[in-house]
C-alpha positions as a Markdown table, in Angstrom:
| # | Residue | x | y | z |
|---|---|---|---|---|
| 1 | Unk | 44.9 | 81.6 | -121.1 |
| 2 | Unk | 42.1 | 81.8 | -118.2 |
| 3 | Unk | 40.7 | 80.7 | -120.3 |
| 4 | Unk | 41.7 | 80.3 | -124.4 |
| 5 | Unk | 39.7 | 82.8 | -126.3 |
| 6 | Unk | 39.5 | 83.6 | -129.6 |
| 7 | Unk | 42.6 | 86.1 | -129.3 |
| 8 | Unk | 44.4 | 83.5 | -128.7 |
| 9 | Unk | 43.6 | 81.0 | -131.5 |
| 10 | Unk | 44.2 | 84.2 | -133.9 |
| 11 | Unk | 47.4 | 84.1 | -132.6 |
| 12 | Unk | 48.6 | 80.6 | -132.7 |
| 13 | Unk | 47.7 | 80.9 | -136.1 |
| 14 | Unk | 49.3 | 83.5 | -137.2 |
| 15 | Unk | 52.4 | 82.1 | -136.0 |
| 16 | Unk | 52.3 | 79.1 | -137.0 |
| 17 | Unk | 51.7 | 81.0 | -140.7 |
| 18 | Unk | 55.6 | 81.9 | -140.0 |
| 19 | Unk | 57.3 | 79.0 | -138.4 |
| 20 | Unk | 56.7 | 75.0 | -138.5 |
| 21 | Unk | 56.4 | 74.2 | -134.8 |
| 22 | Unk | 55.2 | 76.6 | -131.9 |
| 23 | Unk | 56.1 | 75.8 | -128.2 |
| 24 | Unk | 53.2 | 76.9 | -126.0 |
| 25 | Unk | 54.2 | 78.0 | -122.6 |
| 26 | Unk | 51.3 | 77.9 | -120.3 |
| 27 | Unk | 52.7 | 80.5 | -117.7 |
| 28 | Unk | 51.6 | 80.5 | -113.7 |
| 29 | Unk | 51.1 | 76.5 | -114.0 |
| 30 | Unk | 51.5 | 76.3 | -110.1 |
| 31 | Unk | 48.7 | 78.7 | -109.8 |
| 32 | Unk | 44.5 | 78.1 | -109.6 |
| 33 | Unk | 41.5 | 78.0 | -108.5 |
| 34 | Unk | 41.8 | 82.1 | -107.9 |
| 35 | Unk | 39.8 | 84.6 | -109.9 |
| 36 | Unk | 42.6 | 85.9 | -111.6 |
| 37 | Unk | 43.7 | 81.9 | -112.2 |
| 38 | Unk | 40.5 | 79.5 | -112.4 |
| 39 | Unk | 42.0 | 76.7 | -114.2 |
| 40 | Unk | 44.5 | 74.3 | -113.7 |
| 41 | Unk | 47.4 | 73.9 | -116.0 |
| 42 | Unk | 45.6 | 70.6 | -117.1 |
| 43 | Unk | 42.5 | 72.4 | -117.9 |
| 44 | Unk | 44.4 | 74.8 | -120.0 |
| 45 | Unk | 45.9 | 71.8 | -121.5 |
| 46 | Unk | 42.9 | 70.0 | -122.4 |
| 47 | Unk | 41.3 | 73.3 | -123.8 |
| 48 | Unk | 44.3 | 74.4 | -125.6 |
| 49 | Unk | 44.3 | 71.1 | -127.3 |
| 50 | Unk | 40.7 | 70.5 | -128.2 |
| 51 | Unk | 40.5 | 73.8 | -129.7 |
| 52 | Unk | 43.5 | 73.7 | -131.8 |
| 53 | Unk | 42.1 | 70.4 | -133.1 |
| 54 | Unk | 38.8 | 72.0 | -133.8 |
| 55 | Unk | 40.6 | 74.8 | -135.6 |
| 56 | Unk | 42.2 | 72.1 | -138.0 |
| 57 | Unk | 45.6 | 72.9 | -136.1 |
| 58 | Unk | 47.7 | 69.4 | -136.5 |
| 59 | Unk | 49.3 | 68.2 | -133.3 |
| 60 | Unk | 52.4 | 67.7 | -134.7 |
| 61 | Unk | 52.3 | 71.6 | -135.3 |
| 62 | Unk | 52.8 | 72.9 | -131.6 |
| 63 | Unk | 54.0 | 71.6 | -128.5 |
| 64 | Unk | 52.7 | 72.4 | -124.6 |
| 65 | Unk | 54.6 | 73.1 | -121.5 |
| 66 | Unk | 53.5 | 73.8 | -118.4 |
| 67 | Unk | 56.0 | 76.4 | -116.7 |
| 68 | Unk | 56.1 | 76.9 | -112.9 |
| 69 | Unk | 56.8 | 80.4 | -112.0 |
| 70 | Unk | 60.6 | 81.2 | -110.7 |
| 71 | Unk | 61.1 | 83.6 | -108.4 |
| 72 | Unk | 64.4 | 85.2 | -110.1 |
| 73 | Unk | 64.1 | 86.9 | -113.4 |
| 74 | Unk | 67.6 | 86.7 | -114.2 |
| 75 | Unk | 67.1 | 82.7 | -114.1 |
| 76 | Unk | 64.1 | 82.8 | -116.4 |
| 77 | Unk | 65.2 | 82.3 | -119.7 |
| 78 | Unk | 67.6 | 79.2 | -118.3 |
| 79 | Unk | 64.6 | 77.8 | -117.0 |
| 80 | Unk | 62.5 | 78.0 | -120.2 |
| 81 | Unk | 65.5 | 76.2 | -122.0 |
| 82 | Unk | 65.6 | 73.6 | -119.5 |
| 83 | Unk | 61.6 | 72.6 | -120.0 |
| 84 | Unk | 60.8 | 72.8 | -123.9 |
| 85 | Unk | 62.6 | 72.0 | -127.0 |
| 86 | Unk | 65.4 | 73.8 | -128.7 |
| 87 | Unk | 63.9 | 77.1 | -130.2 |
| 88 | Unk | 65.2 | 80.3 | -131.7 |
| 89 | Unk | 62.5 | 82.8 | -131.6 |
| 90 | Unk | 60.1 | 83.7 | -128.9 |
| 91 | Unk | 56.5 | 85.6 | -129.7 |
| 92 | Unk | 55.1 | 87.4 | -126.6 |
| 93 | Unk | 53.2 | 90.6 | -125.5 |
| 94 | Unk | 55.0 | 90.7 | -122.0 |
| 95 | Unk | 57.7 | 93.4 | -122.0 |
| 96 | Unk | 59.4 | 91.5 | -119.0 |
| 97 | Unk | 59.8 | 88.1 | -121.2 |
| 98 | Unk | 60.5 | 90.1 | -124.4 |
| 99 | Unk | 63.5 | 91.9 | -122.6 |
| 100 | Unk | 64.7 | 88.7 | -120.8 |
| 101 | Unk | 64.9 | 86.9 | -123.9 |
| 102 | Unk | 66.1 | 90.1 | -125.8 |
| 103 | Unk | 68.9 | 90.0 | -123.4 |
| 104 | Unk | 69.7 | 86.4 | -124.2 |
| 105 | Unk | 70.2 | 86.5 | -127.6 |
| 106 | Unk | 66.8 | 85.5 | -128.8 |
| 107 | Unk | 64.8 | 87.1 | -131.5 |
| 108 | Unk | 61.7 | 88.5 | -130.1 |
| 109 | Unk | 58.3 | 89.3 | -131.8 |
| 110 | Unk | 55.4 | 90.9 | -130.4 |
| 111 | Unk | 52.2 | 89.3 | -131.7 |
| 112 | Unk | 49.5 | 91.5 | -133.0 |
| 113 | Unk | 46.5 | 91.5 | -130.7 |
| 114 | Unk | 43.2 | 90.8 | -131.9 |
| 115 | Unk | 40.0 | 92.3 | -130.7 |
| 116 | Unk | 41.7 | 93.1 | -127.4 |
| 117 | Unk | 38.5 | 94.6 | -125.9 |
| 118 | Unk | 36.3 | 91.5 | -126.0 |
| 119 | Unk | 39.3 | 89.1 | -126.6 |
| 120 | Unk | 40.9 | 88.9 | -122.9 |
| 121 | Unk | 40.7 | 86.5 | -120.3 |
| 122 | Unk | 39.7 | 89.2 | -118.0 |
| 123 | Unk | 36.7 | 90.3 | -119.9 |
| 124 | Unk | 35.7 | 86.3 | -120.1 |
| 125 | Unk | 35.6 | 85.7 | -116.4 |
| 126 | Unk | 34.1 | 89.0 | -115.7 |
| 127 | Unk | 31.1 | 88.0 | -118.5 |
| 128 | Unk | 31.4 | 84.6 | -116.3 |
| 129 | Unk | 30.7 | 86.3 | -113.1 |
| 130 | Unk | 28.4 | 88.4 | -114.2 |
| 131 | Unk | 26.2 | 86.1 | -115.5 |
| 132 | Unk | 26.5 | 87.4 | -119.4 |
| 133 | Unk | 27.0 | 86.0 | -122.3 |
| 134 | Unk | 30.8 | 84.6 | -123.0 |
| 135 | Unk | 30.8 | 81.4 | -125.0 |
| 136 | Unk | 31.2 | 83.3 | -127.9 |
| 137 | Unk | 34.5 | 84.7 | -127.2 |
| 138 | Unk | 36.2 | 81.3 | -126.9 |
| 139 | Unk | 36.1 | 78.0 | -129.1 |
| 140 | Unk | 33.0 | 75.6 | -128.6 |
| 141 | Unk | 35.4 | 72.8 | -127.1 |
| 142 | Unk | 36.4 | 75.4 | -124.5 |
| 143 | Unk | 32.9 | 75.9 | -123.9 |
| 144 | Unk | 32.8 | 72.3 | -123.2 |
| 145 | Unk | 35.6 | 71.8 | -120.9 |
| 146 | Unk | 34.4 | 74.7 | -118.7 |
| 147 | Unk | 31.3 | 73.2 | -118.5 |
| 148 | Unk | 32.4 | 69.7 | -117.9 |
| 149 | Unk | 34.9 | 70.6 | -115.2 |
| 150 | Unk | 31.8 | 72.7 | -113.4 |
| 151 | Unk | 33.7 | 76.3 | -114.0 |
| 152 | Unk | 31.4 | 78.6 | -114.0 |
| 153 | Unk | 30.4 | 76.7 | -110.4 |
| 154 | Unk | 34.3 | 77.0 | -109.5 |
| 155 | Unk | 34.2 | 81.1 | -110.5 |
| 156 | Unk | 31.5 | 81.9 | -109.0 |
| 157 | Unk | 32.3 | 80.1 | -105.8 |
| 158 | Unk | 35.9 | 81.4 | -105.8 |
| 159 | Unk | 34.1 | 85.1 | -106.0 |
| 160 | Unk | 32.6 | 84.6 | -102.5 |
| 161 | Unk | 33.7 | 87.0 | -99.5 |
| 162 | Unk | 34.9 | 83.9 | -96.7 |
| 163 | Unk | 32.2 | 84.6 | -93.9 |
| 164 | Unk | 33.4 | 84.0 | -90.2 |
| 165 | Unk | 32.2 | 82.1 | -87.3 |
| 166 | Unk | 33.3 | 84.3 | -85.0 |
């Protein structure tokens, strides 16, 4: 989610179309301000947030969770237990998770993808870089947080080759 897209949004929805709550884990929390990782896990929170509200997504409908990367797999799903509510089924398109929760016991979905070409975080901060059009592929209130925390700024600067004094 660097940053929430539209992908994403289709996704929340559709499954919270088969289950009451949805725990959001926003993965790599420890990690930003990196191409690959922009955004803070408090960014992500604040956009994850506005644009569920702006898609008419209730709050009582989904918790977040920021989760620190671990560096021991066989730890992972332990650690997940320990930092969100009780749950019974995990939905995700990484094949480590799905087989680390497989291997716990949990029922695993893999959630459709949708428009995977233009809907990736990838293709956002490329369009970001490159000076192309992007607000399109994410909500309007993600829009607005980027803008208000100066991201396109912070990605751009981020992008620069360090130059040496030497």
């Amino acid at each position: 989610m660097q940053p929430l897209h539209w992908g994403h949004i289709q996704v929340i929805e559709r499954i919270l179309d088969e289950v009451e709550e949805v725990i959001i884990g926003i993965g790599s929390a420890q990690v930003s301000h990196s191409i690959k990782d922009p955004f803070t896990a408090g960014e992500r929170v604040m956009m994850i947030t506005k644009a569920l509200s702006e898609n008419n997504v209730h709050a009582s409908r989904y918790y977040i969770i920021p989760v620190q990367d671990i560096e021991c797999n066989s730890l992972w799903v332990a650690h997940m237990e320990m930092l969100t509510p009780p749950f019974k089924h995990v939905y995700s398109g990484n094949p480590l998770v799905q087989r680390l929760f497989k291997e716990k016991g949990y029922e695993v979905t893999e959630p459709p993808l949708f428009n995977r070409k233009s809907y990736s975080g990838t293709e956002v901060r490329r369009r970001m870089l490159s000076g192309e059009k992007w607000e399109d592929l994410v909500p309007e209130s993600v829009v607005e947080v980027i803008n208000e925390i100066d991201g396109i700024s912070r990605i751009n600067q981020l992008s620069r080759k360090e130059v040496s004094d030497i």
